[in-house]
SEVEX-976633 format. One line per 10 residues: number of its first residue (from 1); their letters; for each residue z, y negated, x of N, C-alpha, C, O. Coordinates in Angstrom, 3 decimals, m for minus. Example, Ala and Ser with C-alpha at 12.3 -4.5 7.8 and 13.67 -1.06 7.14 Angstrom:
BEGIN
1	AS	7.800/5.690/13.190/7.800/4.500/12.300/7.800/3.300/13.200/8.465/3.319/14.236 ~ 7.080/2.250/12.850/7.140/1.060/13.670/7.870/m0.030/12.900/8.039/m1.138/13.409
***
This chain:
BEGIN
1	XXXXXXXXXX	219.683/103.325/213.857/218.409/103.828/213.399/217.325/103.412/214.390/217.155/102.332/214.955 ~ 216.574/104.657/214.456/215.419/104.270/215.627/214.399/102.899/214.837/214.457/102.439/213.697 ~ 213.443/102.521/216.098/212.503/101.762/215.298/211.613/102.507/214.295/211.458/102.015/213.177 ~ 211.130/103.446/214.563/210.144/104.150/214.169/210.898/104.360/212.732/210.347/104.014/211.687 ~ 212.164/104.936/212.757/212.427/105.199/211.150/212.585/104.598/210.453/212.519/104.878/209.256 ~ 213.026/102.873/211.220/213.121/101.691/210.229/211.683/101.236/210.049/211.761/100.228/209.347 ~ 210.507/101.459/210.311/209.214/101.423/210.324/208.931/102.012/209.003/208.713/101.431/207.940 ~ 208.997/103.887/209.394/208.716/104.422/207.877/209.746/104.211/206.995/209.238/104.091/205.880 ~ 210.629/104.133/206.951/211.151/103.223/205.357/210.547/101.555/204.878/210.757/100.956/203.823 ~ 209.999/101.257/205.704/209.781/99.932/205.202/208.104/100.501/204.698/207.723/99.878/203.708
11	XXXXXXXXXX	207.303/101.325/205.098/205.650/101.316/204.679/206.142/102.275/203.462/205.541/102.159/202.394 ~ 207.310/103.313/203.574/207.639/103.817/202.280/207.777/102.855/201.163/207.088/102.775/200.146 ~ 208.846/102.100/201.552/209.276/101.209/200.272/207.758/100.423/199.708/207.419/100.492/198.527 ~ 207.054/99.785/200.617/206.140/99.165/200.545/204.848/99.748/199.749/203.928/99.096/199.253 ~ 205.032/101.157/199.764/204.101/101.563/198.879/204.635/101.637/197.600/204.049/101.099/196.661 ~ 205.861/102.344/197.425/206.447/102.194/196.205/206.475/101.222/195.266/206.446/101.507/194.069 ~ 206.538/99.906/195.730/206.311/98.534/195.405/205.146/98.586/194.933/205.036/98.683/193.711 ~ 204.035/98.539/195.713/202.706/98.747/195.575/201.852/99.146/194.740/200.945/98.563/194.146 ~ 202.451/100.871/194.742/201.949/101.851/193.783/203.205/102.534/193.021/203.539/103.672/193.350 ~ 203.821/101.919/192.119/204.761/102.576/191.514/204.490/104.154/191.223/205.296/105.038/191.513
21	XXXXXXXXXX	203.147/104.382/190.563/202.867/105.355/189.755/202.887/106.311/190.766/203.073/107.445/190.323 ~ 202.731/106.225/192.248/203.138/107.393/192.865/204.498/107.772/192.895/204.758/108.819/193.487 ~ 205.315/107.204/192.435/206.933/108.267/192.010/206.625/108.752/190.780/206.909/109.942/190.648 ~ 206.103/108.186/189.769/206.136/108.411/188.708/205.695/109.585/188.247/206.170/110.466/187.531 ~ 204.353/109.351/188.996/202.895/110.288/188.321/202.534/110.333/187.046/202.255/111.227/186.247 ~ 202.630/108.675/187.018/201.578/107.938/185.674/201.071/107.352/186.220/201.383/107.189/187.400 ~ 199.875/106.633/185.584/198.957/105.759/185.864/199.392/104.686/184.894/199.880/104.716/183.764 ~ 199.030/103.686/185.767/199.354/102.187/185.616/199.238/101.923/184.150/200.124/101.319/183.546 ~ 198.113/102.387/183.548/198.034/101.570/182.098/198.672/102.781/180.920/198.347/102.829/179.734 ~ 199.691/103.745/181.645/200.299/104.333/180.592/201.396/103.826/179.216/201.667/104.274/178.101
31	XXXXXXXXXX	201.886/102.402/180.218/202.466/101.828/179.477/204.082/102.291/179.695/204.814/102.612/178.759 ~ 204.385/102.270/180.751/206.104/102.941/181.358/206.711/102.832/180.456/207.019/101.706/180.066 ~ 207.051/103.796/179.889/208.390/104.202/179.085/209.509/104.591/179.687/210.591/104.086/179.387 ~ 209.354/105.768/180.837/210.950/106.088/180.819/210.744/107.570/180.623/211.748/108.263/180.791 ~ 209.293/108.355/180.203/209.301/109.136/179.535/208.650/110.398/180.907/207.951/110.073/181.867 ~ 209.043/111.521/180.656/208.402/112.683/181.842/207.458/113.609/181.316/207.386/114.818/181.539 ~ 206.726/112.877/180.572/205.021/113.470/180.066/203.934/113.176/180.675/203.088/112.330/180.381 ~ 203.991/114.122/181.798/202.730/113.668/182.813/201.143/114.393/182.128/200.785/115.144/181.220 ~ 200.630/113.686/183.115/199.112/114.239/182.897/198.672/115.268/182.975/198.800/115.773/184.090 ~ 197.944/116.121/181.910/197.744/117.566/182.370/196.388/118.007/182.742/196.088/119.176/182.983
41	XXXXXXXXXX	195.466/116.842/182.779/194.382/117.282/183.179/193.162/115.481/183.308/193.670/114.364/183.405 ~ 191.763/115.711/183.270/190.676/114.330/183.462/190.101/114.719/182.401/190.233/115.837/181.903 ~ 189.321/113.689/181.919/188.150/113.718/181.409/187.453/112.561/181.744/187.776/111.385/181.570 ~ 186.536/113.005/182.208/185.277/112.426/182.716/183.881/111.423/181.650/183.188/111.965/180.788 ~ 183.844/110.810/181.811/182.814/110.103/180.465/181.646/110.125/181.206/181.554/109.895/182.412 ~ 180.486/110.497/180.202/179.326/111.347/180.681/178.929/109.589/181.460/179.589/108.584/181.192 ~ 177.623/109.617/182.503/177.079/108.454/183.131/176.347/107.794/182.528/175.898/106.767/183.037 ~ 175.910/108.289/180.905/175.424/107.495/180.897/175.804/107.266/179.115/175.409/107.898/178.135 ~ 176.916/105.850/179.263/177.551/105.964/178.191/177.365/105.009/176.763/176.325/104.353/176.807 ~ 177.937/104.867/175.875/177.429/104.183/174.264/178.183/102.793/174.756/179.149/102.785/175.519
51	XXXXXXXXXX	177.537/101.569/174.156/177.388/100.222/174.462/179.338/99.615/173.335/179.422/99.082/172.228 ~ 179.898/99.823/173.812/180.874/99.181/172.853/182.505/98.437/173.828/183.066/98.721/174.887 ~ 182.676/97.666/173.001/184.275/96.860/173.453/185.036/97.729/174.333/185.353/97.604/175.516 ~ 185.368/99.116/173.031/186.471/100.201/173.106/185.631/101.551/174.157/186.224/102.482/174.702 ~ 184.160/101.283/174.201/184.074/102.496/174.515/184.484/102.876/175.469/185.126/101.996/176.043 ~ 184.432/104.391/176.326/184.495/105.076/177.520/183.172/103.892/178.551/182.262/103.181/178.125 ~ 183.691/104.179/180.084/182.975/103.305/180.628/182.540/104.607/181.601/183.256/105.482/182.087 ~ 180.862/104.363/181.711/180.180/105.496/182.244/180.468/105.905/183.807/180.300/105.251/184.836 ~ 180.840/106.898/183.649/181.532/107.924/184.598/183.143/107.759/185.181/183.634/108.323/186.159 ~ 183.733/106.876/184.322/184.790/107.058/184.566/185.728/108.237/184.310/185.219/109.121/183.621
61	XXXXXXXXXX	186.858/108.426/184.671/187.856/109.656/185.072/188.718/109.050/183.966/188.586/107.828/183.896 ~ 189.667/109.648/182.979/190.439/109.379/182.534/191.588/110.270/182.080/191.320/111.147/181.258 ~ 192.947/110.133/182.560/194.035/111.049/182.745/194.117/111.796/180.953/194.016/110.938/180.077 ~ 194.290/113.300/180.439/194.789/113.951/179.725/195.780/114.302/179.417/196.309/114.956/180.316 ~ 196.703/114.156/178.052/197.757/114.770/178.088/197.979/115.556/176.755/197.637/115.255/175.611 ~ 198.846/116.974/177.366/198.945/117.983/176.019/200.675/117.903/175.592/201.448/118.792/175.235 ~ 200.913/116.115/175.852/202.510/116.396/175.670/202.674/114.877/175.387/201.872/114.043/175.807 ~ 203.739/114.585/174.666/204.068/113.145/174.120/205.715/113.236/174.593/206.493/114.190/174.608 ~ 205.876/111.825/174.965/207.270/111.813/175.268/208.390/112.439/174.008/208.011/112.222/172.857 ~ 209.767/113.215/174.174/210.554/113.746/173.181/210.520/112.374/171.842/210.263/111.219/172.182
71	XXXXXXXXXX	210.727/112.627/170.797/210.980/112.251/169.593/212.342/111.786/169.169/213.073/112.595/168.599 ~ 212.704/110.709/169.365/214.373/110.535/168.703/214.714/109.456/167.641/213.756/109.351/166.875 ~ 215.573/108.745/167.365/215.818/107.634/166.525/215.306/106.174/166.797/215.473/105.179/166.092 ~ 214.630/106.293/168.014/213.825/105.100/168.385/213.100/105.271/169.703/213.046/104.648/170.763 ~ 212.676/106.146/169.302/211.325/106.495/170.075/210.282/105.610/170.923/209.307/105.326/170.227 ~ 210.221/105.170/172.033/209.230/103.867/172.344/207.842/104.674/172.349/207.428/105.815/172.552 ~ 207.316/103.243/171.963/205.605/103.951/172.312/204.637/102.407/172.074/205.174/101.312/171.907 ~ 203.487/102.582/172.097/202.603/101.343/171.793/201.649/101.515/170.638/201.015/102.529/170.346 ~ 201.660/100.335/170.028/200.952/100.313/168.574/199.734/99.601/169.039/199.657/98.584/169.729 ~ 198.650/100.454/168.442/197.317/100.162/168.383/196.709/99.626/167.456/197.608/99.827/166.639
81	XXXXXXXXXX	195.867/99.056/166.810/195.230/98.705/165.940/193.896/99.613/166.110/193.208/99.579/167.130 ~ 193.534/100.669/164.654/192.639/101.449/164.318/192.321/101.072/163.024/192.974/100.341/162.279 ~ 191.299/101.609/162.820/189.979/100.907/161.555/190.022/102.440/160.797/189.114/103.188/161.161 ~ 190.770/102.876/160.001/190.511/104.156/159.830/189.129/104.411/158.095/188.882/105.313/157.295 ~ 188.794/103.424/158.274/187.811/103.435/157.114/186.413/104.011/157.698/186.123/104.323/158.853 ~ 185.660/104.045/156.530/184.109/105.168/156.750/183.315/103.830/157.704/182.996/102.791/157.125 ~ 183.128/103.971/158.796/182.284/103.187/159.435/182.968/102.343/160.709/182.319/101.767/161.582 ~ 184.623/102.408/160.603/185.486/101.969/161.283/185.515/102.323/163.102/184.673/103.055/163.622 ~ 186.104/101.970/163.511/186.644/102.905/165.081/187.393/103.679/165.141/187.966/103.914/166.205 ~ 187.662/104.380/163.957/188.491/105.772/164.126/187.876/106.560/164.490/188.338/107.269/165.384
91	XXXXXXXXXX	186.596/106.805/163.997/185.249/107.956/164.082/185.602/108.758/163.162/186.002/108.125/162.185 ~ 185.649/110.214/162.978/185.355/110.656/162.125/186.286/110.682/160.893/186.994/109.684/161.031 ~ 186.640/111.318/159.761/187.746/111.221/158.882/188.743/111.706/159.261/188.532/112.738/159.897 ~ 189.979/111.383/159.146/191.795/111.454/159.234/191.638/112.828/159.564/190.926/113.517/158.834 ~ 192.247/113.376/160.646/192.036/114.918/160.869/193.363/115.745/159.421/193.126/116.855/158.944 ~ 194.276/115.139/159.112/195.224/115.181/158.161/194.454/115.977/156.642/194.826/117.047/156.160 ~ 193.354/115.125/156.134/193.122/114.981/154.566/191.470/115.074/154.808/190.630/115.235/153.923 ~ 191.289/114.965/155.884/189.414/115.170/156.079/189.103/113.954/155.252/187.885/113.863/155.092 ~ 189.941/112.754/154.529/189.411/111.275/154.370/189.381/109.997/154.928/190.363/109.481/155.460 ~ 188.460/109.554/154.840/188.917/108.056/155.507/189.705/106.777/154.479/189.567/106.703/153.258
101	XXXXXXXXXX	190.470/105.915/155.266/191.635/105.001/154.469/191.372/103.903/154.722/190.994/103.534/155.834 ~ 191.527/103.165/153.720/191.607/101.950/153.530/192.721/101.091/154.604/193.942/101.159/154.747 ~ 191.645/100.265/155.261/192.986/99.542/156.206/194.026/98.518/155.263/194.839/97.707/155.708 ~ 193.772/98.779/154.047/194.913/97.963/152.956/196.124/98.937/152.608/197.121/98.692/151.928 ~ 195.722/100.235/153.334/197.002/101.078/153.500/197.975/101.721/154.957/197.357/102.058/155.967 ~ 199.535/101.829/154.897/199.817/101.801/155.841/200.040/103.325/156.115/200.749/104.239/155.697 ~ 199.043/103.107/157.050/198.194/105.173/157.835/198.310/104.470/159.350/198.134/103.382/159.898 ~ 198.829/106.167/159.720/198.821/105.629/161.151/198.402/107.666/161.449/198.619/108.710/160.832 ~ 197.590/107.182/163.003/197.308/108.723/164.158/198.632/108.581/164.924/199.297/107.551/164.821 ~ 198.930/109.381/165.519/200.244/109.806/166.591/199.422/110.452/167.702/198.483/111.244/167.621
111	XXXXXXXXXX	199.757/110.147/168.295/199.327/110.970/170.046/199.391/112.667/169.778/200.516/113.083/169.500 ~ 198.678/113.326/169.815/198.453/114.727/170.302/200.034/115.517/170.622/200.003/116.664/170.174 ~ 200.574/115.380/170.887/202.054/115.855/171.094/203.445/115.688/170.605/204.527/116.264/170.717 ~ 202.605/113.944/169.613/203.429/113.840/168.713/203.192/114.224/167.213/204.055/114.057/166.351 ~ 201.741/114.842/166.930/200.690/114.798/165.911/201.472/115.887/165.929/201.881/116.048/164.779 ~ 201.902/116.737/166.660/202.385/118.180/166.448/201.674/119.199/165.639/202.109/119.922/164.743 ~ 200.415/119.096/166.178/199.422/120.342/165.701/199.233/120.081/164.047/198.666/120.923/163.351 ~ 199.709/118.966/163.551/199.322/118.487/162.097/201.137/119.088/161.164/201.332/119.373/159.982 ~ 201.932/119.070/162.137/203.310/119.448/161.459/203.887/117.907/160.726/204.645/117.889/159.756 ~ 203.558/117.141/161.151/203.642/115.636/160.688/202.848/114.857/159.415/203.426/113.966/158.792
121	XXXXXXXXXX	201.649/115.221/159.129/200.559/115.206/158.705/201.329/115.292/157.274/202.031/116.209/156.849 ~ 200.924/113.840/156.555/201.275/113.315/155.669/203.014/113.049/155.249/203.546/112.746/154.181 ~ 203.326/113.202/156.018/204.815/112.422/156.082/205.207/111.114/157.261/204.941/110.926/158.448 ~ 205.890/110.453/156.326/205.873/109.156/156.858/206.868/108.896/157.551/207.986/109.400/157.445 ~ 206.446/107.944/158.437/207.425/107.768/160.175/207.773/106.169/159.646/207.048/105.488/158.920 ~ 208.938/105.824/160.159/209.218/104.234/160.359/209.317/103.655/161.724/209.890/104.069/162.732 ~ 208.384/102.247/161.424/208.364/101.908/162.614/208.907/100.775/162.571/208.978/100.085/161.555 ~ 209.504/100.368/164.082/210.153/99.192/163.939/209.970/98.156/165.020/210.226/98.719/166.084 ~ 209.726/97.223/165.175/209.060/95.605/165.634/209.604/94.402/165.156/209.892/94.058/164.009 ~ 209.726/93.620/166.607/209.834/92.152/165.984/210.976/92.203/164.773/210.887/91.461/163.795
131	XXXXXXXXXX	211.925/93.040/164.924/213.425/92.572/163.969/212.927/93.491/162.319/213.777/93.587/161.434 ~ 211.786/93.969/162.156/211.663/94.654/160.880/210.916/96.196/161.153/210.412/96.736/162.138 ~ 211.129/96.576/159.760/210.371/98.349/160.011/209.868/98.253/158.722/210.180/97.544/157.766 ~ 208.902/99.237/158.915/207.857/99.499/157.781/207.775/101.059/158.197/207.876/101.594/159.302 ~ 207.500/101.724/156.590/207.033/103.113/156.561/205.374/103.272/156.838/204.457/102.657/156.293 ~ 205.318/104.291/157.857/203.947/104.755/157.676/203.846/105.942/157.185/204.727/106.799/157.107 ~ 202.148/106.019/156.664/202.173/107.595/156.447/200.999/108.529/157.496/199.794/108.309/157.612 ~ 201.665/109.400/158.041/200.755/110.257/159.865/199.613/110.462/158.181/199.782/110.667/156.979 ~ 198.280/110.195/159.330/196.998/110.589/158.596/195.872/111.584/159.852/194.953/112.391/159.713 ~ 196.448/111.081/160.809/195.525/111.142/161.927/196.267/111.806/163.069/197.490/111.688/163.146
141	XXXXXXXXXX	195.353/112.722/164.243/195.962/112.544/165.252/194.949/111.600/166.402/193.737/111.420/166.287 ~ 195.718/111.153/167.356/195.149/110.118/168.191/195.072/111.176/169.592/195.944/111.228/170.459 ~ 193.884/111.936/169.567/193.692/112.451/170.551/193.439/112.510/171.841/192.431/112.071/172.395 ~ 194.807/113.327/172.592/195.293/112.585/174.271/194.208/113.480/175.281/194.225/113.436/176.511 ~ 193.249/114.312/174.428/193.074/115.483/175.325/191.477/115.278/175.107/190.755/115.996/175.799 ~ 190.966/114.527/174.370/189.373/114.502/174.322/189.092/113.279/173.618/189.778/112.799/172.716 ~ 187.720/112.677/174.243/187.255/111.711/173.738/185.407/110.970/174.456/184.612/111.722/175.020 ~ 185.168/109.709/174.271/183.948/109.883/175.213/182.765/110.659/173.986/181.563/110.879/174.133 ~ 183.549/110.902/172.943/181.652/111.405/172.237/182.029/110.771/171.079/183.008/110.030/170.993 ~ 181.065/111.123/169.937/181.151/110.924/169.069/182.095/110.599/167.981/182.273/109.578/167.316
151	XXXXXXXXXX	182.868/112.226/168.000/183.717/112.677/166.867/184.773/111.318/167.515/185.437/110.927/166.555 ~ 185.061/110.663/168.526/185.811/110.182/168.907/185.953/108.702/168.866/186.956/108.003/169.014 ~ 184.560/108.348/168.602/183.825/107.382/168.175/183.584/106.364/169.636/183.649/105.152/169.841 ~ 183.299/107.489/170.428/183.222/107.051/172.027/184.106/106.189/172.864/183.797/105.424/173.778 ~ 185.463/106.522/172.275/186.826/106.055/172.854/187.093/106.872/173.717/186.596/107.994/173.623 ~ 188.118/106.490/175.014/188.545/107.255/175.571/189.743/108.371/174.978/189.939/108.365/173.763 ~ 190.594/109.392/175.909/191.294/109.943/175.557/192.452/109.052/174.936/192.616/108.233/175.840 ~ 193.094/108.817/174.221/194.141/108.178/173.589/195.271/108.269/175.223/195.261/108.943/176.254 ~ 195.961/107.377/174.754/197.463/107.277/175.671/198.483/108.378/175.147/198.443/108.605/173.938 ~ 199.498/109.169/176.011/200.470/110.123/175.231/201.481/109.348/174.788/202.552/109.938/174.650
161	XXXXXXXXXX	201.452/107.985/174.475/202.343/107.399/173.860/202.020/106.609/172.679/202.933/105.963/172.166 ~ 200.770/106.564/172.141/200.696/105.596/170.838/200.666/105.864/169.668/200.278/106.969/169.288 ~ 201.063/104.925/168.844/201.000/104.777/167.523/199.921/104.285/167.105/199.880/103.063/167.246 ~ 198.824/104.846/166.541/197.575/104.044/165.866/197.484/103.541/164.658/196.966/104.162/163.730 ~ 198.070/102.151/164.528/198.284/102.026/163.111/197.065/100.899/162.580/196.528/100.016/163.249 ~ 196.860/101.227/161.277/196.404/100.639/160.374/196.601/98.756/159.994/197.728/98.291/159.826 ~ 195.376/97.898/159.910/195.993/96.608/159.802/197.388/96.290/159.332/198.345/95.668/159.794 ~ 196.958/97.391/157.529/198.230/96.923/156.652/199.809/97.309/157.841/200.798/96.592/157.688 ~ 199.841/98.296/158.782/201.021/98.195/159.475/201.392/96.963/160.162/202.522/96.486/160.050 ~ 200.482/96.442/160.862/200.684/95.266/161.805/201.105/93.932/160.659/201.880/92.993/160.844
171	XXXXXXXXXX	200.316/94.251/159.508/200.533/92.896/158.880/202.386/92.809/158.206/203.154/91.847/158.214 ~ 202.591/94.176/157.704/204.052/94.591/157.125/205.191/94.199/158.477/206.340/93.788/158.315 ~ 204.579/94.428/159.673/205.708/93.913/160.644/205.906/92.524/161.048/206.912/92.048/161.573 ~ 204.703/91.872/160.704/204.515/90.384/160.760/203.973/90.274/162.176/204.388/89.311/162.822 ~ 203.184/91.033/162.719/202.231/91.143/163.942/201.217/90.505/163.795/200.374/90.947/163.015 ~ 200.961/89.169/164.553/199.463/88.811/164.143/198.933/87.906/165.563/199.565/87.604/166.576 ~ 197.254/87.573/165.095/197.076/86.771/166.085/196.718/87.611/167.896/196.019/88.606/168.083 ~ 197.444/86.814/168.939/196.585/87.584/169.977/198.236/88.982/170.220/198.226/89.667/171.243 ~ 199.012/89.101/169.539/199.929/90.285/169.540/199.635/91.168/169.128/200.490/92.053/169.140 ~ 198.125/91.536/168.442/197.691/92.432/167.373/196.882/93.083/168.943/196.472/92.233/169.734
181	XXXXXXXXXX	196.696/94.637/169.309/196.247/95.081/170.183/197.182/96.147/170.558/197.470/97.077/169.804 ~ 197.791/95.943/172.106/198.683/96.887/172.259/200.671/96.109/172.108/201.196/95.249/172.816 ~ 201.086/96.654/171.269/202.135/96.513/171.053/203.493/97.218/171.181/203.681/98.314/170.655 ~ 204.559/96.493/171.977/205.206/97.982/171.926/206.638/97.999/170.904/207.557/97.181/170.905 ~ 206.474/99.200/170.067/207.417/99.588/168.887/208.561/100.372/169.462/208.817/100.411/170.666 ~ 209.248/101.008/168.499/209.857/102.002/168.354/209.472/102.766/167.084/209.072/102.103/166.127 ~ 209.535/103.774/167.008/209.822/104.715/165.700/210.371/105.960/165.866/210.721/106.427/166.950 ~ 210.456/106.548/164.705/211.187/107.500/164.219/210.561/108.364/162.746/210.033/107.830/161.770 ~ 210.772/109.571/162.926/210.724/110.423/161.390/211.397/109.956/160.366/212.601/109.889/160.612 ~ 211.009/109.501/158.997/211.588/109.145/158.124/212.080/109.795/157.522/212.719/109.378/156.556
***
């Protein structure tokens, strides 16, 4: 092998290392699954943006997706903690029932591709963590394709992989403490 080609394999490999997400074509905080649901588009958060923990950060770019990894008997994805009550960080009411829920119940959003256009919507998924599973019931979708305003409660676009569940979920799996955030599950259709 010439020098030159043992050259570009080594700045190849070296990026790969580097920047995984260029084989991938995910971005770093997708949370690697394994899964071939790429990005289908940006959204942009206006410059000049609402003051919060969770919010969009002004003028940032943030990847879209109109697709959730396939659905099987143990499905990976990451569990969120959402406030789905009137005043909460869900923002507006459960797109499901047009109500908002008590975080003393176990309600969970699904990613946009797994929300399946509301084909899910009020039937309950099991999820499973840490050696146990608990039933949820889909209330919400966790939208991969818009966010940054209001109705959204000035969150970014959701990840195409999460589960947004409700305290009472995290507490039924025995999730607590600094594990409560992003978590990663499995689930399945019950």
């Amino acid at each position: 092998m010439s020098t030159t080609s043992l050259l570009v394999l080594a700045v190849a490999g070296l990026l790969l290392v580097t920047f995984p997400s260029l084989c991938s074509g995910r971005a770093a905080h997708d949370h690697h699954q394994g899964e071939k649901c790429k990005p289908s588009g940006t959204l942009e958060s206006p410059a000049r943006g609402h003051t919060c923990d969770e919010c969009c950060k002004p003028g940032h770019i943030y990847p879209t997706y109109q697709c959730s990894p396939p659905v099987s008997t143990h499905t990976k994805a990451i569990m969120t903690l959402n406030d789905f009550s009137e005043g909460g960080d869900g923002g507006d009411p459960s797109e499901c029932d047009g109500k908002f829920h008590k975080n003393s119940q176990r309600v969970v959003a699904l990613s946009t591709g797994w929300y399946a256009k509301g084909k899910r919507c009020g039937k309950n998924i099991r999820i499973h963590a840490k050696g146990r599973s608990v039933l949820a019931k889909v209330v919400d979708e966790c939208d991969t394709l818009h966010g940054c305003d209001k109705p959204h409660a000035f969150q970014p676009p959701c990840p195409h992989n999460d589960v947004d569940a409700s305290q009472a979920v995290w507490d039924a799996l025995g999730i607590t403490g600094d594990d409560v955030g992003d978590f990663p599950i499995t689930w399945s259709d019950a």
